[in-house]
Backbone as ProteinMPNN parsed JSONL, in Angstrom:
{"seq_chain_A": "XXXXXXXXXXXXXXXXXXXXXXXXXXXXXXXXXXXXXXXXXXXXXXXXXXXXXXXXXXXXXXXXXXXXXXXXXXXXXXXXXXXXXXXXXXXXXXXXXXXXXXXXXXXXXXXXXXXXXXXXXXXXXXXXXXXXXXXXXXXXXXXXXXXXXXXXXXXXXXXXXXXXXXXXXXXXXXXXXXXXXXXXXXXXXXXXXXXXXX", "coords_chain_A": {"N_chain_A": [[-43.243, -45.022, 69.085], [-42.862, -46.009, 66.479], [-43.891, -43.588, 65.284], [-41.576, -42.276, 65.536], [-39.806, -43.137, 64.405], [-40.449, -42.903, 61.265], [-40.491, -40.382, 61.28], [-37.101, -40.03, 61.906], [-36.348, -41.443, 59.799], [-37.735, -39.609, 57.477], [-36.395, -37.525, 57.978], [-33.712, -38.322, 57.601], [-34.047, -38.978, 54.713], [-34.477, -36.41, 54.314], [-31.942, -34.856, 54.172], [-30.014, -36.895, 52.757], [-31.181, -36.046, 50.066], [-30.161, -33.358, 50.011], [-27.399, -33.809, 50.71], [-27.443, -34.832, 48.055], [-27.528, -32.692, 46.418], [-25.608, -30.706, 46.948], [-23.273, -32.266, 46.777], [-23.382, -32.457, 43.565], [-23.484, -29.681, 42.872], [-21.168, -28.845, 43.228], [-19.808, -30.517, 41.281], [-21.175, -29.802, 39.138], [-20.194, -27.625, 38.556], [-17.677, -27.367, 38.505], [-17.213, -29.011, 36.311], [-18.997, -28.969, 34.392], [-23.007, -29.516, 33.339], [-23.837, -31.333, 31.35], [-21.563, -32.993, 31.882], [-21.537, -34.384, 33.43], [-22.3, -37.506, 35.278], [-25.346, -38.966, 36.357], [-23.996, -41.424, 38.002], [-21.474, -41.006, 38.748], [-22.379, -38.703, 40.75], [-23.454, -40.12, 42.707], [-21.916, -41.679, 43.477], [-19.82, -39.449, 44.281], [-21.417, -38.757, 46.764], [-21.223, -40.917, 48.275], [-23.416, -43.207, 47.83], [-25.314, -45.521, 46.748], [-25.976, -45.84, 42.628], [-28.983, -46.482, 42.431], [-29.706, -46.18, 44.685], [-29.883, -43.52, 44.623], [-31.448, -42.611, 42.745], [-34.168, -42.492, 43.885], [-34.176, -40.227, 44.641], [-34.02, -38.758, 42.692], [-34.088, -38.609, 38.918], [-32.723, -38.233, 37.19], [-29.644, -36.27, 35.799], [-29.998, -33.886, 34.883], [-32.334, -33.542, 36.148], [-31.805, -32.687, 39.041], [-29.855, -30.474, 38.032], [-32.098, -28.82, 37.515], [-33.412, -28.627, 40.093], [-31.072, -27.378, 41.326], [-31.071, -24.632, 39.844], [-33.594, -23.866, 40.398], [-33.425, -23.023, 42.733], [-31.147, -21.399, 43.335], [-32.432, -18.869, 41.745], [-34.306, -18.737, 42.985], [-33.243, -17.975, 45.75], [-31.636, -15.332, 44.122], [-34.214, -13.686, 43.763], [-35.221, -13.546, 45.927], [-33.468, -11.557, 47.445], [-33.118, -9.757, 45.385], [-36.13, -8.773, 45.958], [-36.158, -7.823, 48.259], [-34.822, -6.048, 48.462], [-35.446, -4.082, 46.465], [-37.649, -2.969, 47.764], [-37.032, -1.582, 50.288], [-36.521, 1.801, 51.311], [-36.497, 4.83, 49.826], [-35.669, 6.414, 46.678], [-36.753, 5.401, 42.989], [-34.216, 4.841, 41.352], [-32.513, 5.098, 43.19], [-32.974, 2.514, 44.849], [-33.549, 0.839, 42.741], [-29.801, 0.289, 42.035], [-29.62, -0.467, 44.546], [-30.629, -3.18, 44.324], [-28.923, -3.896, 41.925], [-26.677, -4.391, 43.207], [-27.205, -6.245, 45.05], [-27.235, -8.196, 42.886], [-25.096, -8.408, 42.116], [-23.7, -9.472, 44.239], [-24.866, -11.517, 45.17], [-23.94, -13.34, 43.241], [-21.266, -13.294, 43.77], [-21.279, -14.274, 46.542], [-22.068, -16.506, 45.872], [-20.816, -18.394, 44.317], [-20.72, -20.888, 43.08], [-23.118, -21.545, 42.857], [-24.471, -19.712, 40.886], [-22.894, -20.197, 38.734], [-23.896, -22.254, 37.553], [-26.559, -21.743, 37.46], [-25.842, -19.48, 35.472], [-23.551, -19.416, 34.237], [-23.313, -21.645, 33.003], [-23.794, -24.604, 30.206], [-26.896, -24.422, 28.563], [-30.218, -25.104, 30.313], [-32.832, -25.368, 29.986], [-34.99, -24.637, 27.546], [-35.836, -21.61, 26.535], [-37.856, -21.676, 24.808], [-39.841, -23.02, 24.689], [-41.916, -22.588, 27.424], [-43.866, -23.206, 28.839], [-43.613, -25.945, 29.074], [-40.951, -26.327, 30.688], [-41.52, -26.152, 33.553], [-40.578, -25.372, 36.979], [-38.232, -24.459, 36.968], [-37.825, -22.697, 35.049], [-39.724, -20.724, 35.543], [-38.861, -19.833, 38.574], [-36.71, -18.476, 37.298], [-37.528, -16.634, 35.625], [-38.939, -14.878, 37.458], [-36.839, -13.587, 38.925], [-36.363, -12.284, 37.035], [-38.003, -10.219, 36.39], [-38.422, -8.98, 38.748], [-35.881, -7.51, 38.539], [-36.797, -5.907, 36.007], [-38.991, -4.91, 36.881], [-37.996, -2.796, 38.419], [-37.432, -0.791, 36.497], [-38.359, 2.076, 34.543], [-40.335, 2.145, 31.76], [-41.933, 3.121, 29.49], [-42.095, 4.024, 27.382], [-42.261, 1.545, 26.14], [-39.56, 0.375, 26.237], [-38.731, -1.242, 28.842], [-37.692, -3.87, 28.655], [-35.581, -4.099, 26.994], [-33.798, -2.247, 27.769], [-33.392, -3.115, 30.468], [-32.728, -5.984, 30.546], [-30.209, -5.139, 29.701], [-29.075, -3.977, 31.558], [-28.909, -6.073, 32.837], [-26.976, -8.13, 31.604], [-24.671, -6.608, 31.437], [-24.325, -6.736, 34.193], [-23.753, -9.285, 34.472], [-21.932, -9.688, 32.915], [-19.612, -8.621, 34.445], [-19.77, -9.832, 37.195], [-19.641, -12.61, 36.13], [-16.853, -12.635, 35.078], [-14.94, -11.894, 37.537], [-15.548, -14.218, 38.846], [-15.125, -16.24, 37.494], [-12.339, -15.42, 37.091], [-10.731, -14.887, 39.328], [-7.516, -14.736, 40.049], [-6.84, -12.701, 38.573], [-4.999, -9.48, 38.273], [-6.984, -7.478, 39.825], [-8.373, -4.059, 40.342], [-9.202, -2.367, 43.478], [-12.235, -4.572, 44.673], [-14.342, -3.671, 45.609], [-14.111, -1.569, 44.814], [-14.635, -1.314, 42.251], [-16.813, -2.764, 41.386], [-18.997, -0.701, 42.494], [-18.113, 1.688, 40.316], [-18.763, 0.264, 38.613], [-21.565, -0.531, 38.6], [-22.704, 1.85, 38.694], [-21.83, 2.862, 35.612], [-23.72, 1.074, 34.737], [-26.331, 1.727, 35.157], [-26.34, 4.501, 34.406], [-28.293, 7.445, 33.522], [-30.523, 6.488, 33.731], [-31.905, 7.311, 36.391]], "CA_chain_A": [[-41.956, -45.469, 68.561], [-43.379, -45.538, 65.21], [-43.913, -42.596, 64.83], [-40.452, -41.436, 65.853], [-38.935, -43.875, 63.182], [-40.581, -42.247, 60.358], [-39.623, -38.736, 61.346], [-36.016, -40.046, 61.641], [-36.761, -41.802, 57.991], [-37.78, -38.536, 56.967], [-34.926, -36.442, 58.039], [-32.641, -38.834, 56.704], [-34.393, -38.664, 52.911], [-33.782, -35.132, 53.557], [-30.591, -34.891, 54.871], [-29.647, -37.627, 51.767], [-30.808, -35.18, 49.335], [-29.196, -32.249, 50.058], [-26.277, -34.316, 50.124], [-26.801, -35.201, 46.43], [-27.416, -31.657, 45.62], [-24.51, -30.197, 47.398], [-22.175, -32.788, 45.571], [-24.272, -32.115, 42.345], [-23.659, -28.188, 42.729], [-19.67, -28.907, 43.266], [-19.594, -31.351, 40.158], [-21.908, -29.387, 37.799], [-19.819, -26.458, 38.853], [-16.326, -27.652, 37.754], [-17.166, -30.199, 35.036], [-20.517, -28.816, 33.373], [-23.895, -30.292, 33.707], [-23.448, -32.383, 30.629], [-19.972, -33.96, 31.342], [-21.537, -35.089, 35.071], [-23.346, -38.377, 35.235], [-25.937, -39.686, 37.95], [-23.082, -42.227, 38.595], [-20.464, -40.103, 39.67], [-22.673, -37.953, 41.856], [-24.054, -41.254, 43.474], [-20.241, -42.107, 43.76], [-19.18, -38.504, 45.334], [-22.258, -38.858, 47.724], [-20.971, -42.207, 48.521], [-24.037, -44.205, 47.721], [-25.359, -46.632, 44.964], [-27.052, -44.804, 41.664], [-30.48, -46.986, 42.775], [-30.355, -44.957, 45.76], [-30.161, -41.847, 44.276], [-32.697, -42.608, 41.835], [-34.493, -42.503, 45.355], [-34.606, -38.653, 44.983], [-33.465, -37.547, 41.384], [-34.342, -39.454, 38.352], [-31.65, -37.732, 36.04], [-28.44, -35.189, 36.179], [-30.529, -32.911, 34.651], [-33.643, -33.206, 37.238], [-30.669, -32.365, 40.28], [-29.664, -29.518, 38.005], [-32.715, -27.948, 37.775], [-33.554, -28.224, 40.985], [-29.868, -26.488, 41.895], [-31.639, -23.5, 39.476], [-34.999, -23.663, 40.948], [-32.852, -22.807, 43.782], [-30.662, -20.228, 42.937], [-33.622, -18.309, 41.201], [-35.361, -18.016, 44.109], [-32.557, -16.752, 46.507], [-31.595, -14.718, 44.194], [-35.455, -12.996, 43.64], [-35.656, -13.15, 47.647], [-32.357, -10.795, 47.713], [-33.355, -8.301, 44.732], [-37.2, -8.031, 46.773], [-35.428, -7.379, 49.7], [-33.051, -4.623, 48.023], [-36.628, -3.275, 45.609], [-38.85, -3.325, 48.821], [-36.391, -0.477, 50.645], [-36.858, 3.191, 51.613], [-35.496, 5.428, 48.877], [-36.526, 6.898, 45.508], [-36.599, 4.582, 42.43], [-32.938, 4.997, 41.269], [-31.934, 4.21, 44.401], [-33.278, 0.978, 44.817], [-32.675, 0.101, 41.324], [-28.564, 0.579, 42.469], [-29.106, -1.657, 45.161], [-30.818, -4.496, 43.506], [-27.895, -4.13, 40.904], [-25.77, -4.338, 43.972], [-27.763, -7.444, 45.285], [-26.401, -9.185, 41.971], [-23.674, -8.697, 42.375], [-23.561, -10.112, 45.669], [-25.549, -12.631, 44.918], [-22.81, -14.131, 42.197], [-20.317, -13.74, 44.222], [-21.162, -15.408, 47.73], [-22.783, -18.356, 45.609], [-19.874, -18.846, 43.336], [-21.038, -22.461, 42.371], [-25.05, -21.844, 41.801], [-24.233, -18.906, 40.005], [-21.728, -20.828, 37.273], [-25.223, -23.644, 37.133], [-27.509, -21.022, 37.045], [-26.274, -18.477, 34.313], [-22.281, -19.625, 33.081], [-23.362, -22.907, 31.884], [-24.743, -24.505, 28.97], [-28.286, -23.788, 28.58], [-30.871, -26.51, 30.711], [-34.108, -25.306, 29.126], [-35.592, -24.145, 26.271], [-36.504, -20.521, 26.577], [-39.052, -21.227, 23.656], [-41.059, -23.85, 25.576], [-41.798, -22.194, 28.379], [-44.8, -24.08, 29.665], [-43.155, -27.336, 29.224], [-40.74, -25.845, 31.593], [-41.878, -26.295, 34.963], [-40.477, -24.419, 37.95], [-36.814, -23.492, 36.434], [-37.669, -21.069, 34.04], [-40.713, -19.706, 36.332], [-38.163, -19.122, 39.265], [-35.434, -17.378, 36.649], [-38.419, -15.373, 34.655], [-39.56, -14.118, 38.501], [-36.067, -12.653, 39.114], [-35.886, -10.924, 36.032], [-39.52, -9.394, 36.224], [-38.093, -7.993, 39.9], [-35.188, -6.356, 37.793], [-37.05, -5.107, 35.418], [-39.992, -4.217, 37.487], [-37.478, -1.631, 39.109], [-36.769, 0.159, 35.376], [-39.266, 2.649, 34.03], [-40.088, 2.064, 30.483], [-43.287, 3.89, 29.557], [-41.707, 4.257, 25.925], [-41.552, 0.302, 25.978], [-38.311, -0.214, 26.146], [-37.985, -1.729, 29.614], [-37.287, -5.283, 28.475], [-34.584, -3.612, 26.391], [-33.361, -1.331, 29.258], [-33.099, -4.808, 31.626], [-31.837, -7.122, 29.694], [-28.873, -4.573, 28.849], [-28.215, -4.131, 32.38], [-28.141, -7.605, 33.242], [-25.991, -8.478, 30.768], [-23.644, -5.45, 32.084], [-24.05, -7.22, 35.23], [-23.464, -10.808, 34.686], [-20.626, -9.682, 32.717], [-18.55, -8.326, 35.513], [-19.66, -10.965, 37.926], [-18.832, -13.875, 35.171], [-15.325, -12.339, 34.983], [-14.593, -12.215, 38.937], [-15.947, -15.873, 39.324], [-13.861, -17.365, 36.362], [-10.636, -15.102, 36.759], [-10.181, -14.585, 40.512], [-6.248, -14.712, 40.641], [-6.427, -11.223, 37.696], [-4.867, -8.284, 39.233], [-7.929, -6.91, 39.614], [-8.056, -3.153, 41.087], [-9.912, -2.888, 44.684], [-13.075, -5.464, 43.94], [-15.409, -2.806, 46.249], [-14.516, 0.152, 43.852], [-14.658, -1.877, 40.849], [-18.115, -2.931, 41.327], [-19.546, 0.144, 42.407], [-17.969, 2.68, 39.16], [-19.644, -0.838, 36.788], [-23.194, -0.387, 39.255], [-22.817, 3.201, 38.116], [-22.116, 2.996, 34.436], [-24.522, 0.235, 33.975], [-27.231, 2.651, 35.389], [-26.61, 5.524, 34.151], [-29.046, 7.568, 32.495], [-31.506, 5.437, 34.606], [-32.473, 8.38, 37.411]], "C_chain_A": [[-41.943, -45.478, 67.036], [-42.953, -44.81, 64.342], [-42.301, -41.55, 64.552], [-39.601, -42.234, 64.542], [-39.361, -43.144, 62.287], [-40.196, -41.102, 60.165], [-38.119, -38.849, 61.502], [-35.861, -40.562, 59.8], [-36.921, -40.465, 57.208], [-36.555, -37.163, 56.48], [-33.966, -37.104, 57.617], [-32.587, -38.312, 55.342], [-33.88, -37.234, 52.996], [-32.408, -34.824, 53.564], [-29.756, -35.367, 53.289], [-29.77, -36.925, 50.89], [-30.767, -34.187, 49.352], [-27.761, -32.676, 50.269], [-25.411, -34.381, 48.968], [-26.728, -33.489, 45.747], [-26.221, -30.753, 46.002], [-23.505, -30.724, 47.046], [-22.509, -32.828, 44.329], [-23.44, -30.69, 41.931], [-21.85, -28.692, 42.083], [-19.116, -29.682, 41.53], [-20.017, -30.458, 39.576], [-21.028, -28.155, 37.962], [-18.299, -26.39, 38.048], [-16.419, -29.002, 36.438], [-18.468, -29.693, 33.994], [-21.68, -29.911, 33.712], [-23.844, -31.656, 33.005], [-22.328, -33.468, 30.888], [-20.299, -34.974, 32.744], [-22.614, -36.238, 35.158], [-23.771, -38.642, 36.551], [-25.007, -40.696, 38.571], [-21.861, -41.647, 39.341], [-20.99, -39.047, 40.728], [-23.197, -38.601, 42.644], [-22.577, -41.656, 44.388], [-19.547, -40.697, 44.846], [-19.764, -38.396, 46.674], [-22.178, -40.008, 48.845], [-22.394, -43.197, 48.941], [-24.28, -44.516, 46.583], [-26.247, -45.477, 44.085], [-28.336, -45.724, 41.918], [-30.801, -46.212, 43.895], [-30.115, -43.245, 45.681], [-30.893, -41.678, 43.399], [-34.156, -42.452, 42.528], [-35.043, -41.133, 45.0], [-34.554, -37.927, 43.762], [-33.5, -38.893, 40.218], [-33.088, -39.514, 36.94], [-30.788, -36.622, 36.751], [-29.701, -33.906, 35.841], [-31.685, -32.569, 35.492], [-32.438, -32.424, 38.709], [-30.434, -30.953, 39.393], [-30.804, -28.248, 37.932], [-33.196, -27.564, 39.065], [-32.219, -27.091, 41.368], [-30.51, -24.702, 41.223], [-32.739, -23.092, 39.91], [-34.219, -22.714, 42.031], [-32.294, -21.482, 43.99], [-31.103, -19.238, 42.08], [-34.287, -17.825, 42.099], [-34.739, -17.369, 45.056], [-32.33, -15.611, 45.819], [-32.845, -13.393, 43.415], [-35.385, -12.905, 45.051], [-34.654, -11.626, 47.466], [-32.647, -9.2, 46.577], [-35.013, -8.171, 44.573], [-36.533, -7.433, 47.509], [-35.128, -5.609, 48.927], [-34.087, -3.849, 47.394], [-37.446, -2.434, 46.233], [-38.175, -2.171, 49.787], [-36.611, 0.707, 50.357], [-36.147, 3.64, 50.342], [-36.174, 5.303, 47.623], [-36.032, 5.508, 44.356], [-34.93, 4.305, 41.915], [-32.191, 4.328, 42.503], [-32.144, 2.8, 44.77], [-32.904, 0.109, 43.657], [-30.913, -0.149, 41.692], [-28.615, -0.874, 43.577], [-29.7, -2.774, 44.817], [-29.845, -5.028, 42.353], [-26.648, -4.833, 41.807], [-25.952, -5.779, 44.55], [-27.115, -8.618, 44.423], [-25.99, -9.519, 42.044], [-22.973, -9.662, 43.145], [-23.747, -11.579, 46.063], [-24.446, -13.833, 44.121], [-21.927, -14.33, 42.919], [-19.684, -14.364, 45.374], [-21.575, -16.571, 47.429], [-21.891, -18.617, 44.68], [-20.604, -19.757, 41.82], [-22.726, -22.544, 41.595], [-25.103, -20.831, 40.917], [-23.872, -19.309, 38.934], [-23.384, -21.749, 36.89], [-25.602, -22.731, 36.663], [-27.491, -20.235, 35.528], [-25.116, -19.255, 33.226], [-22.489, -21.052, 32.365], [-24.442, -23.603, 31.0], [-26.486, -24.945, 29.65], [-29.104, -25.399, 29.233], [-32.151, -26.24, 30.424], [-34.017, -24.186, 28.121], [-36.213, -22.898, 26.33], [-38.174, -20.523, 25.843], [-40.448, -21.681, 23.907], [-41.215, -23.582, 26.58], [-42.848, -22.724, 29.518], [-44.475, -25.389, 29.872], [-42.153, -27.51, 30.6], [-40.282, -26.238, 33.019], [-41.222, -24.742, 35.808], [-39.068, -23.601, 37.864], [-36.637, -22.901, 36.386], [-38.407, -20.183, 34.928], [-39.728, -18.925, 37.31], [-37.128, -18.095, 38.449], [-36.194, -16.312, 36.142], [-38.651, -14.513, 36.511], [-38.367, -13.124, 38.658], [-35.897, -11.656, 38.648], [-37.436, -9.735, 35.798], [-39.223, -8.432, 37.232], [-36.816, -7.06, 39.328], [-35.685, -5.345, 36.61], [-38.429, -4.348, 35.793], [-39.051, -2.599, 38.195], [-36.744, -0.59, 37.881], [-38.149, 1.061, 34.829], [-39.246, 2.303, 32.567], [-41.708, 2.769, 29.723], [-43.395, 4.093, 27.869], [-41.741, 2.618, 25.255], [-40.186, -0.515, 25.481], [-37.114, -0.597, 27.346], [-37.416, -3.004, 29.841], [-35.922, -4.876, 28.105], [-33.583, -2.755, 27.632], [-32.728, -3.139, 30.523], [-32.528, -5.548, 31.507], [-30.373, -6.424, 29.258], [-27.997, -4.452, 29.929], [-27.621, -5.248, 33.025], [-27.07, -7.94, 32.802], [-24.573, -7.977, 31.325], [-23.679, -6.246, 33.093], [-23.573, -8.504, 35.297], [-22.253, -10.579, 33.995], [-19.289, -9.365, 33.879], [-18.546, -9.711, 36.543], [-18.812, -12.332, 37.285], [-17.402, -13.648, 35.219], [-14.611, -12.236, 36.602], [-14.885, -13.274, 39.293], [-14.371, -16.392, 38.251], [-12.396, -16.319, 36.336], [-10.351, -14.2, 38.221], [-8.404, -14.417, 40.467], [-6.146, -12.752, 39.4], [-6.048, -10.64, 38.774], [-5.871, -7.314, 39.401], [-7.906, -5.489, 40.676], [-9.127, -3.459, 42.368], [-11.699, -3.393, 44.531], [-14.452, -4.448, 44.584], [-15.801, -1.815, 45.128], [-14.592, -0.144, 42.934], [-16.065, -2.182, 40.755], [-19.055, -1.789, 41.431], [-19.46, 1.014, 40.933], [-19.123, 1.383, 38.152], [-20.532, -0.182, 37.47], [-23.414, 0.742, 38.531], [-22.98, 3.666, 36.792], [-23.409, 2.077, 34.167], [-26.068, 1.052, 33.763], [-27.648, 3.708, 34.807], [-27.288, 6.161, 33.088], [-30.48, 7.11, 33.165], [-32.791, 6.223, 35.644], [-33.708, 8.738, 36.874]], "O_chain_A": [[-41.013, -44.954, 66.423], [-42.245, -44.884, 63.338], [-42.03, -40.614, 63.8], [-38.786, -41.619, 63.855], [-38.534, -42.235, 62.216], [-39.645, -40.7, 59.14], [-37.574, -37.773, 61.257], [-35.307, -39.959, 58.881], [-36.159, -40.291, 56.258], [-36.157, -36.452, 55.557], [-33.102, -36.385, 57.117], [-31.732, -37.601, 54.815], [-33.106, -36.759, 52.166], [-31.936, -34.473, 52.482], [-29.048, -34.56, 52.687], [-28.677, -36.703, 50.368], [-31.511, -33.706, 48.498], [-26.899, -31.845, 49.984], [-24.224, -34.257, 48.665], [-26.02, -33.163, 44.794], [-25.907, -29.964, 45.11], [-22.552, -29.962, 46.88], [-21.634, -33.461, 43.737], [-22.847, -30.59, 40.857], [-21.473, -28.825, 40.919], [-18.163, -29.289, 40.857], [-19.025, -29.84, 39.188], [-21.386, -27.419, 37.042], [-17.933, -25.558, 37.217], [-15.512, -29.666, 35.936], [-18.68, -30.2, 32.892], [-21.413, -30.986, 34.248], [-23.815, -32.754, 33.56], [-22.203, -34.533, 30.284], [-19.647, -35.96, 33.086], [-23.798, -35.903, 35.109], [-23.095, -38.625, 37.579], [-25.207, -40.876, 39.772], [-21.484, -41.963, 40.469], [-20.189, -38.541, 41.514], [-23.618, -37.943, 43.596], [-22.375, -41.838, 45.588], [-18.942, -40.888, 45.901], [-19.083, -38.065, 47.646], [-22.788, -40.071, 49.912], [-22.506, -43.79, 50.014], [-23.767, -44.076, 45.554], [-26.94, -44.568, 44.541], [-28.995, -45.351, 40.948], [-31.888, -45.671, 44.1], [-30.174, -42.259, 46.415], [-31.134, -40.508, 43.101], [-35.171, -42.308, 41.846], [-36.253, -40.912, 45.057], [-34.917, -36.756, 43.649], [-33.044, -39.996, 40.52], [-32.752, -40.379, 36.131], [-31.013, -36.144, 37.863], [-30.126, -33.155, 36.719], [-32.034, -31.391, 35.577], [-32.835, -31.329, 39.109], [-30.869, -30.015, 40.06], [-30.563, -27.068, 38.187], [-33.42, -26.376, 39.299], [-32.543, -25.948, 41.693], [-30.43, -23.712, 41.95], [-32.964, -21.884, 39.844], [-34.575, -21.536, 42.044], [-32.82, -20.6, 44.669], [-30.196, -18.601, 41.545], [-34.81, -16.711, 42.121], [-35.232, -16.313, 45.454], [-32.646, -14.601, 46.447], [-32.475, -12.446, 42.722], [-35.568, -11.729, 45.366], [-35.298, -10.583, 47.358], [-32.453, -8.02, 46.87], [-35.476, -7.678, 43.544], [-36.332, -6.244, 47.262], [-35.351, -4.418, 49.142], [-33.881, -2.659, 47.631], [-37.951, -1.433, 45.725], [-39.152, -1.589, 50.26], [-36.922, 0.945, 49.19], [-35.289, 2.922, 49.827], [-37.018, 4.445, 47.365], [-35.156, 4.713, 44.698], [-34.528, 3.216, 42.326], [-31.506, 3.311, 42.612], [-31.175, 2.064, 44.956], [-32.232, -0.921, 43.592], [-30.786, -1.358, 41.497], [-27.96, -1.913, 43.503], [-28.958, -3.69, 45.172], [-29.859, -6.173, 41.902], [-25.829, -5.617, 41.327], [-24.967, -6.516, 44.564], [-26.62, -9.649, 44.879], [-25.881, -10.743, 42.118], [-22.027, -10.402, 42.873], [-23.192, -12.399, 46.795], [-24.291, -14.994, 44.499], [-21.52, -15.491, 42.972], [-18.543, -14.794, 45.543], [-21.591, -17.545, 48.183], [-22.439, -19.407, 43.911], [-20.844, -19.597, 40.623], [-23.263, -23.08, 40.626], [-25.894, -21.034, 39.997], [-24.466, -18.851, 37.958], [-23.799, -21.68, 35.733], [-25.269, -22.489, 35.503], [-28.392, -20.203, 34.69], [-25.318, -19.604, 32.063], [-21.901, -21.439, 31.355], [-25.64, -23.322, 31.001], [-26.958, -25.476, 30.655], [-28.781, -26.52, 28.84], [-32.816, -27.232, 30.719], [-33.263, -23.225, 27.966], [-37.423, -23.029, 26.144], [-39.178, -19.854, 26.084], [-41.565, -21.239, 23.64], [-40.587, -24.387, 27.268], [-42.695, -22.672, 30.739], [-44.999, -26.007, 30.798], [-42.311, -28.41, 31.424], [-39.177, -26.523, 33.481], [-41.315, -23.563, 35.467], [-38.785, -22.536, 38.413], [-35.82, -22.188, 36.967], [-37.982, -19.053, 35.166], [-39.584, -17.71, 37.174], [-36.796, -17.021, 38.952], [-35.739, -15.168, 36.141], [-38.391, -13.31, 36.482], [-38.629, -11.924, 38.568], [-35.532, -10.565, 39.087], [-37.595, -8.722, 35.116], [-39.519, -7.252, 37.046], [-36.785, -5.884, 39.692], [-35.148, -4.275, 36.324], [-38.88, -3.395, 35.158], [-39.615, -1.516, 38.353], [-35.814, 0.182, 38.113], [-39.129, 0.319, 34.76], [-38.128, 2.155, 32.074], [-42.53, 1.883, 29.96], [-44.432, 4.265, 27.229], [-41.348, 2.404, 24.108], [-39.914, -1.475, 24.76], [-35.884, -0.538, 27.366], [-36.8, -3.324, 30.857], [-35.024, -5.265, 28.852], [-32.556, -3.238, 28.109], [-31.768, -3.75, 30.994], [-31.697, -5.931, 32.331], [-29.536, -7.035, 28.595], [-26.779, -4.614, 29.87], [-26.516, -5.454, 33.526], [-26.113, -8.08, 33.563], [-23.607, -8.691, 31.592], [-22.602, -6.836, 32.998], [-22.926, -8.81, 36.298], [-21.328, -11.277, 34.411], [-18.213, -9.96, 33.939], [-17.584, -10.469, 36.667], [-17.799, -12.889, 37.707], [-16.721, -14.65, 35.434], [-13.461, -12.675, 36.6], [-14.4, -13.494, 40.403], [-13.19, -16.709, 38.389], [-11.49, -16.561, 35.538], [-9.861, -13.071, 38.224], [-8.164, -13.539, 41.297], [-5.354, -11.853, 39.684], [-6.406, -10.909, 39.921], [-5.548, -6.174, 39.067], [-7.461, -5.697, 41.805], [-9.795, -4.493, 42.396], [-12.458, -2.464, 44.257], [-15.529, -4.527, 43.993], [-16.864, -1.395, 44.67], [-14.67, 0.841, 42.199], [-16.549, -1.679, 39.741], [-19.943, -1.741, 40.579], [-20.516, 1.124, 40.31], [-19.969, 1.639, 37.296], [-20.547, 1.0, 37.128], [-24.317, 0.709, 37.695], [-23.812, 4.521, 36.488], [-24.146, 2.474, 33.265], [-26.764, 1.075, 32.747], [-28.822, 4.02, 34.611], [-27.138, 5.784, 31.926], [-31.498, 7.707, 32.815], [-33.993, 5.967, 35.725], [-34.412, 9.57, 37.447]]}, "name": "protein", "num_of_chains": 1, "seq": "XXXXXXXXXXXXXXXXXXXXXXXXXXXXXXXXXXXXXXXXXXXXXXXXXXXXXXXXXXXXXXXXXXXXXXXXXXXXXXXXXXXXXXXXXXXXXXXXXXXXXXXXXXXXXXXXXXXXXXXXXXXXXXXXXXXXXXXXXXXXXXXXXXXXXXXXXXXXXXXXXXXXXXXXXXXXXXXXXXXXXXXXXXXXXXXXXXXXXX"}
């Protein structure tokens, strides 16, 4: 009987926080990380801020976890897409495509992750922890899929990202635009961002 209490105890704690981080995501998503205090996400969760101090000691510990998070799906999603049959070009295309994809079925961890203001310090990178490690892993799997032999695949990577988070950033924050058909619009960007790339 015990035993069975603790494993309900357990699944509660978890249950409880993924609560806070799923009203965390929604808040940090439409208000910014900064503007969102541990009191109002204690308050949307509907419990006290002592019991959410329970699982998260600060806004900013909840938001990194939300990036830990969305770092690592989206490195699972552009392995997946790297890790596929097909010559390098090709895979490169669909890991661009993965991005994409990635931004735009996660709306909300996407805006945490890249559109809002900055939650570490690029410069301290050992201080860190598991944030930056999960965001540096993604971008090592994008730029692991660029040749640069001339060293200039940091440069090469970083140019397509950019190209990429720009389009995504602009279909998250301006859904109602008349935007032409969102399939063929993504593919011609995938294409310019690439090209040259083969």
């Amino acid at each position: 009987m015990a035993g069975k209490s603790r494993n309900a105890a357990r699944s509660s704690h978890g249950e409880r926080r993924e609560e806070i981080l799923a009203q965390a995501l929604r808040l940090f998503s439409e208000h910014g990380v900064q503007q969102v205090s541990t009191r109002q996400i204690a308050s949307a969760v509907g419990i006290s801020q002592p019991s959410l101090y329970a699982h998260f000691r600060t806004s900013q510990e909840i938001a990194q976890e939300l990036c830990v998070r969305a770092f690592r799906h989206l490195a699972e999603d552009l392995s997946r897409a790297l890790a596929g049959e097909g010559g390098r070009a090709e895979r490169l295309r669909r890991a661009a495509l993965a991005y994409v994809s990635f931004g735009l079925d996660n709306p909300d961890a996407y805006r945490v992750a890249f559109m809002i203001e900055k939650l570490v310090d690029h410069r301290a990178q050992a201080e860190q922890g598991p944030g930056l490690a999960a965001g540096l892993e993604a971008y090592k799997l994008l730029r692991g899929g660029i040749s640069g032999a001339d060293g200039t695949a940091d440069l090469i990577a970083q140019s397509v990202w950019a190209t990429l988070h720009g389009l995504v950033s602009l279909l998250i924050a301006r859904p109602h635009f008349p935007w032409v058909d969102k399939a063929a619009l993504i593919d011609a960007h995938v294409t310019r961002a690439l090209a040259g790339l083969d």
